[in-house]
C-alpha positions as YAML, in Angstrom:
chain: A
units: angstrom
residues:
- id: 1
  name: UNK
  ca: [0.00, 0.00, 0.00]
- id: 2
  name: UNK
  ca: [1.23, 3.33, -0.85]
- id: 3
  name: UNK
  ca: [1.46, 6.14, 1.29]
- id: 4
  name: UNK
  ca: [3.52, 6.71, 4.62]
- id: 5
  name: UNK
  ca: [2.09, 3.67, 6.26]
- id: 6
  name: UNK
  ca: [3.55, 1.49, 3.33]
- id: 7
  name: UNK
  ca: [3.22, -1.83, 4.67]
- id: 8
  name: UNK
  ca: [2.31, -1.10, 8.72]
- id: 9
  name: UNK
  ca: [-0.92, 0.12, 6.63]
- id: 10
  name: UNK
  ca: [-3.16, -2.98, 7.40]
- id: 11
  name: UNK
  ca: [-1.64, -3.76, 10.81]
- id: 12
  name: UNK
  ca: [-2.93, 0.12, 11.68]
- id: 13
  name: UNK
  ca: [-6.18, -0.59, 9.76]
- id: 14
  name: UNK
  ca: [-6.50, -3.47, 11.87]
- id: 15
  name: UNK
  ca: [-6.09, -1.99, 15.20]
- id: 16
  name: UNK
  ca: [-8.05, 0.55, 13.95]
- id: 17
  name: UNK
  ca: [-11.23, -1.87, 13.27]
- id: 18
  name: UNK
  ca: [-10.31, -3.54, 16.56]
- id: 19
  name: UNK
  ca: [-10.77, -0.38, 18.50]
- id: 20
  name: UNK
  ca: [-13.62, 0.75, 16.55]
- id: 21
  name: UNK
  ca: [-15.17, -2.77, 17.74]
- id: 22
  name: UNK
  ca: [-14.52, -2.19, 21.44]
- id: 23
  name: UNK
  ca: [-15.72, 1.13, 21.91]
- id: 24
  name: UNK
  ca: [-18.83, 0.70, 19.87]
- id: 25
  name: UNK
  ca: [-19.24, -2.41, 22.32]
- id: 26
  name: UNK
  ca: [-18.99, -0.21, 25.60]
- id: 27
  name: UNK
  ca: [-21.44, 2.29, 23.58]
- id: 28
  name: UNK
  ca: [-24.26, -0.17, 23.23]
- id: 29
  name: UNK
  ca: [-23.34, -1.47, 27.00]
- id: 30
  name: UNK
  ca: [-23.44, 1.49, 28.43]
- id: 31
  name: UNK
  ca: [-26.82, 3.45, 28.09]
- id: 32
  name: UNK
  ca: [-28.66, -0.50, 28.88]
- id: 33
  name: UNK
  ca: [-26.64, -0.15, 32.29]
- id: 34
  name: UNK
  ca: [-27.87, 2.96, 32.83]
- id: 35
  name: UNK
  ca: [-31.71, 1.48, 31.80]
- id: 36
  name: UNK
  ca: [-31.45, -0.79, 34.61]
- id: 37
  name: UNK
  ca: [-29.47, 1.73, 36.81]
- id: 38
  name: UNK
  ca: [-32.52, 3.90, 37.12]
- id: 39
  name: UNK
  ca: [-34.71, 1.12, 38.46]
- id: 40
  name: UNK
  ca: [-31.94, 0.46, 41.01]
- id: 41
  name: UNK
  ca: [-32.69, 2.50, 44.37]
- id: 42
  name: UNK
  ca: [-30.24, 5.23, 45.33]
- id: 43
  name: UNK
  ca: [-27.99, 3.52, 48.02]
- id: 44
  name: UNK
  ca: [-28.57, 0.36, 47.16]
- id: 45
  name: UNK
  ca: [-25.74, -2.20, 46.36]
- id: 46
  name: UNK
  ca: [-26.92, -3.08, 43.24]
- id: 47
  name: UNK
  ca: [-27.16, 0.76, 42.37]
- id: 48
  name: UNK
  ca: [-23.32, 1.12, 44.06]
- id: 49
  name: UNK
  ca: [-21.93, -1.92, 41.23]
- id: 50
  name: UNK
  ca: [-23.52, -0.67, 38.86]
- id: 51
  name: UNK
  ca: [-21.88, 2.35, 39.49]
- id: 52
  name: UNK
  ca: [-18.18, 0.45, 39.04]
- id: 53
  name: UNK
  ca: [-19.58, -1.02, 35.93]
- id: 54
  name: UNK
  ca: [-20.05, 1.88, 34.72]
- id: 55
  name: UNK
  ca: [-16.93, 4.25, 35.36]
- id: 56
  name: UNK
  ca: [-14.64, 0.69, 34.90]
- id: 57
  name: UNK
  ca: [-16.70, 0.23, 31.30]
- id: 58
  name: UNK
  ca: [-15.87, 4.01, 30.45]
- id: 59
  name: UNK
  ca: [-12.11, 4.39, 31.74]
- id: 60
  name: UNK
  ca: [-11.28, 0.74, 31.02]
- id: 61
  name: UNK
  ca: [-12.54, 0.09, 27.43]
- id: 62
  name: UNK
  ca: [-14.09, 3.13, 25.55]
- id: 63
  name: UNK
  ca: [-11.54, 6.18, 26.69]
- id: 64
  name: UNK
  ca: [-9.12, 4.02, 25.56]
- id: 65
  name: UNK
  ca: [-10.66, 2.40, 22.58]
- id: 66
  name: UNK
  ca: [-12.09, 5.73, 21.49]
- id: 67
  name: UNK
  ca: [-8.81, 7.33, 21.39]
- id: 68
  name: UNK
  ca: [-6.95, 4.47, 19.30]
- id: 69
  name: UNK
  ca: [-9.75, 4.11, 17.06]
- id: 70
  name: UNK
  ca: [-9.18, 8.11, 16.39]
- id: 71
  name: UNK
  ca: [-5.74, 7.58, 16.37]
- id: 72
  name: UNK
  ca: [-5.39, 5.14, 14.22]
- id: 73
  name: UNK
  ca: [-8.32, 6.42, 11.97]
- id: 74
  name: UNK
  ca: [-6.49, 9.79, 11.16]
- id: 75
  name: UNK
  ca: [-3.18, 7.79, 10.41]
- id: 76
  name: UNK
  ca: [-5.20, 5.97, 7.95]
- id: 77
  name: UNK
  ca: [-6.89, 9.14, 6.17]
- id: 78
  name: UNK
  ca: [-3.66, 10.86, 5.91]
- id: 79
  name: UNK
  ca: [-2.24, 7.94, 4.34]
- id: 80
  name: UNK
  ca: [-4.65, 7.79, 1.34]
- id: 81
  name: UNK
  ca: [-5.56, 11.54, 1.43]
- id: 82
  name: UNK
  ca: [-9.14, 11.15, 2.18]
- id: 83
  name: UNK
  ca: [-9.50, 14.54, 3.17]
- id: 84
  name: UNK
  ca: [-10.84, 15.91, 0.22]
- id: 85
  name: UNK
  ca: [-13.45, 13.20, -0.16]
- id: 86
  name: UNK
  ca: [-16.95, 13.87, 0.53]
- id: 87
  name: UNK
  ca: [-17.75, 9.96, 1.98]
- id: 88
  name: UNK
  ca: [-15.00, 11.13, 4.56]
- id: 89
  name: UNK
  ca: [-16.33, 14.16, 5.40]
- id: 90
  name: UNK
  ca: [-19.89, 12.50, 6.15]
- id: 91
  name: UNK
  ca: [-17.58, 10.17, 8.05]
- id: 92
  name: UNK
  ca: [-15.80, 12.71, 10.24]
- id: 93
  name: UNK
  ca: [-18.79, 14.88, 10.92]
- id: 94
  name: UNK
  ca: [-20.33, 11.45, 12.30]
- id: 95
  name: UNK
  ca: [-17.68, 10.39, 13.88]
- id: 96
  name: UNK
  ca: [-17.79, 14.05, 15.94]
- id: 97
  name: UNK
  ca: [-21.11, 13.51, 16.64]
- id: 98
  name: UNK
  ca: [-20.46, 10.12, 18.06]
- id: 99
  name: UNK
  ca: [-17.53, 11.72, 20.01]
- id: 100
  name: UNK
  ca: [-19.73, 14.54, 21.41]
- id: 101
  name: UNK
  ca: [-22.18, 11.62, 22.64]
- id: 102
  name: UNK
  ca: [-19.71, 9.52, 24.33]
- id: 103
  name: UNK
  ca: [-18.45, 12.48, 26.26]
- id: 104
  name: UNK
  ca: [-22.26, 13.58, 27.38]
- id: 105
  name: UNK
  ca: [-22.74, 9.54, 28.31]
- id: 106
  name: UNK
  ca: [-19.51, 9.96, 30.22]
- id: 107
  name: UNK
  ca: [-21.37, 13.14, 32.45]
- id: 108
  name: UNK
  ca: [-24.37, 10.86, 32.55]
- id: 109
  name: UNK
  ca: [-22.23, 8.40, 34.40]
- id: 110
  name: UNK
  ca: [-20.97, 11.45, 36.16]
- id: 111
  name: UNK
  ca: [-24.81, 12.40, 36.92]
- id: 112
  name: UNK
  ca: [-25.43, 8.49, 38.62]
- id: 113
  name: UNK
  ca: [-22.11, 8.41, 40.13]
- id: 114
  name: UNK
  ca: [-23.25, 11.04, 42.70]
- id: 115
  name: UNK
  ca: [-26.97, 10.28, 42.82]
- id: 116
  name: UNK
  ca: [-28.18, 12.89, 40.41]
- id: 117
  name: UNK
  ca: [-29.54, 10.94, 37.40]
- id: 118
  name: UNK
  ca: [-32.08, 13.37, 36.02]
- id: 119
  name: UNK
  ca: [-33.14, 10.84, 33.08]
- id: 120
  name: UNK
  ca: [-35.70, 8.08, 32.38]
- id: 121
  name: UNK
  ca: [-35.15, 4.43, 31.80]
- id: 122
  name: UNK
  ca: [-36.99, 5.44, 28.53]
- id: 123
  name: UNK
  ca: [-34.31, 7.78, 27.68]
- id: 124
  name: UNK
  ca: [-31.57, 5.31, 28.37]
- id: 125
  name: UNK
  ca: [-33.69, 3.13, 26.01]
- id: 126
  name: UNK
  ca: [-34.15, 5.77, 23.04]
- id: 127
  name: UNK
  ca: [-29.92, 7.10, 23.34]
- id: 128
  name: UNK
  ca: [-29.27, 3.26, 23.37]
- id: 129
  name: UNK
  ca: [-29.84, 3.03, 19.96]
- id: 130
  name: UNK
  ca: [-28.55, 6.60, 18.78]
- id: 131
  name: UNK
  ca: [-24.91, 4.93, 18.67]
- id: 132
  name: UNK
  ca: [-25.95, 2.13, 16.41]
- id: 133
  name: UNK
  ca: [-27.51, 4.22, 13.96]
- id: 134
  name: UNK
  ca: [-24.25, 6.32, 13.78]
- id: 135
  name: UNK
  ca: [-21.82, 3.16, 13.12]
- id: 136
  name: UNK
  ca: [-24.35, 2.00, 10.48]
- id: 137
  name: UNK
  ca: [-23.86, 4.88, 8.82]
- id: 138
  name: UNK
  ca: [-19.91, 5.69, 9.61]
- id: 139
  name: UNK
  ca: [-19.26, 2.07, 8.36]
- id: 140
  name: UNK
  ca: [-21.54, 2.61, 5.26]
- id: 141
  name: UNK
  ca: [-19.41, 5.64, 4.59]
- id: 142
  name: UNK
  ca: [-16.29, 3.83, 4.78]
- id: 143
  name: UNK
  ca: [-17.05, 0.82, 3.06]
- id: 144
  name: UNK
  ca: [-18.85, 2.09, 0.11]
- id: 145
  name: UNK
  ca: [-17.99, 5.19, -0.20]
- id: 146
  name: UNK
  ca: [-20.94, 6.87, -1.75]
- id: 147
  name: UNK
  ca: [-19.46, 9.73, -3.01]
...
């Protein structure tokens, strides 16, 4: 493969797909933890683990993942010059999107880490499916490449 990459180019594309995998795992976790966090009564031990699953799921796997996946993600544009393309610019604007999100799930956690969950278990429900929509189309983007 051309470009600076030259042949670490599908080892990065592969930790790329790798990390895209394990944060959009933690992002389909996450909001059903906070769906059954709600019904869990303030105090309560099973409110207090969910709690650690929640910050460990965040710090653990999608911080990390997220950042790789961006990391490794603008390594690979740069190496085939996608910036001018407008599938990658549908891409990025996405991918921001789906960036913004992960940081308001992270002050949701935030919110239920000191008792203050202002949310339903119906809005958990509805934003659980908000980051699924977004890789369908980020992956559409990338793979096909409509224009």
């Amino acid at each position: 493969m051309a470009g600076f990459l030259g042949d670490a180019y599908l080892w990065v594309k592969s930790l790329h797909i790798l990390a895209v995998i394990a944060w959009m795992a933690g992002f389909l976790y996450l909001p059903r933890l906070f769906v059954y966090h709600c019904s869990a009564e303030i105090g309560s031990k099973q409110s207090e683990t969910f709690k650690v699953m929640e910050r460990r799921l965040l710090r653990a796997i999608m911080n990390p993942a997220m950042l790789v996946a961006w990391a490794a993600g603008l390594a690979l544009a740069a190496n085939i010059d996608a910036w001018s393309e407008g599938w990658f610019h549908v891409k990025l604007t996405l991918l921001i999107v789906l960036t913004v999100l992960h940081m308001v799930a992270a002050r949701w956690r935030r919110a239920f880490a000191e008792d203050a969950n202002r949310h339903s278990e119906r809005f958990y429900r509805v934003m659980n499916e908000v980051p699924a929509v977004l890789m369908i189309a980020i992956v559409v983007m990338a793979v096909v490449k409509p224009f």
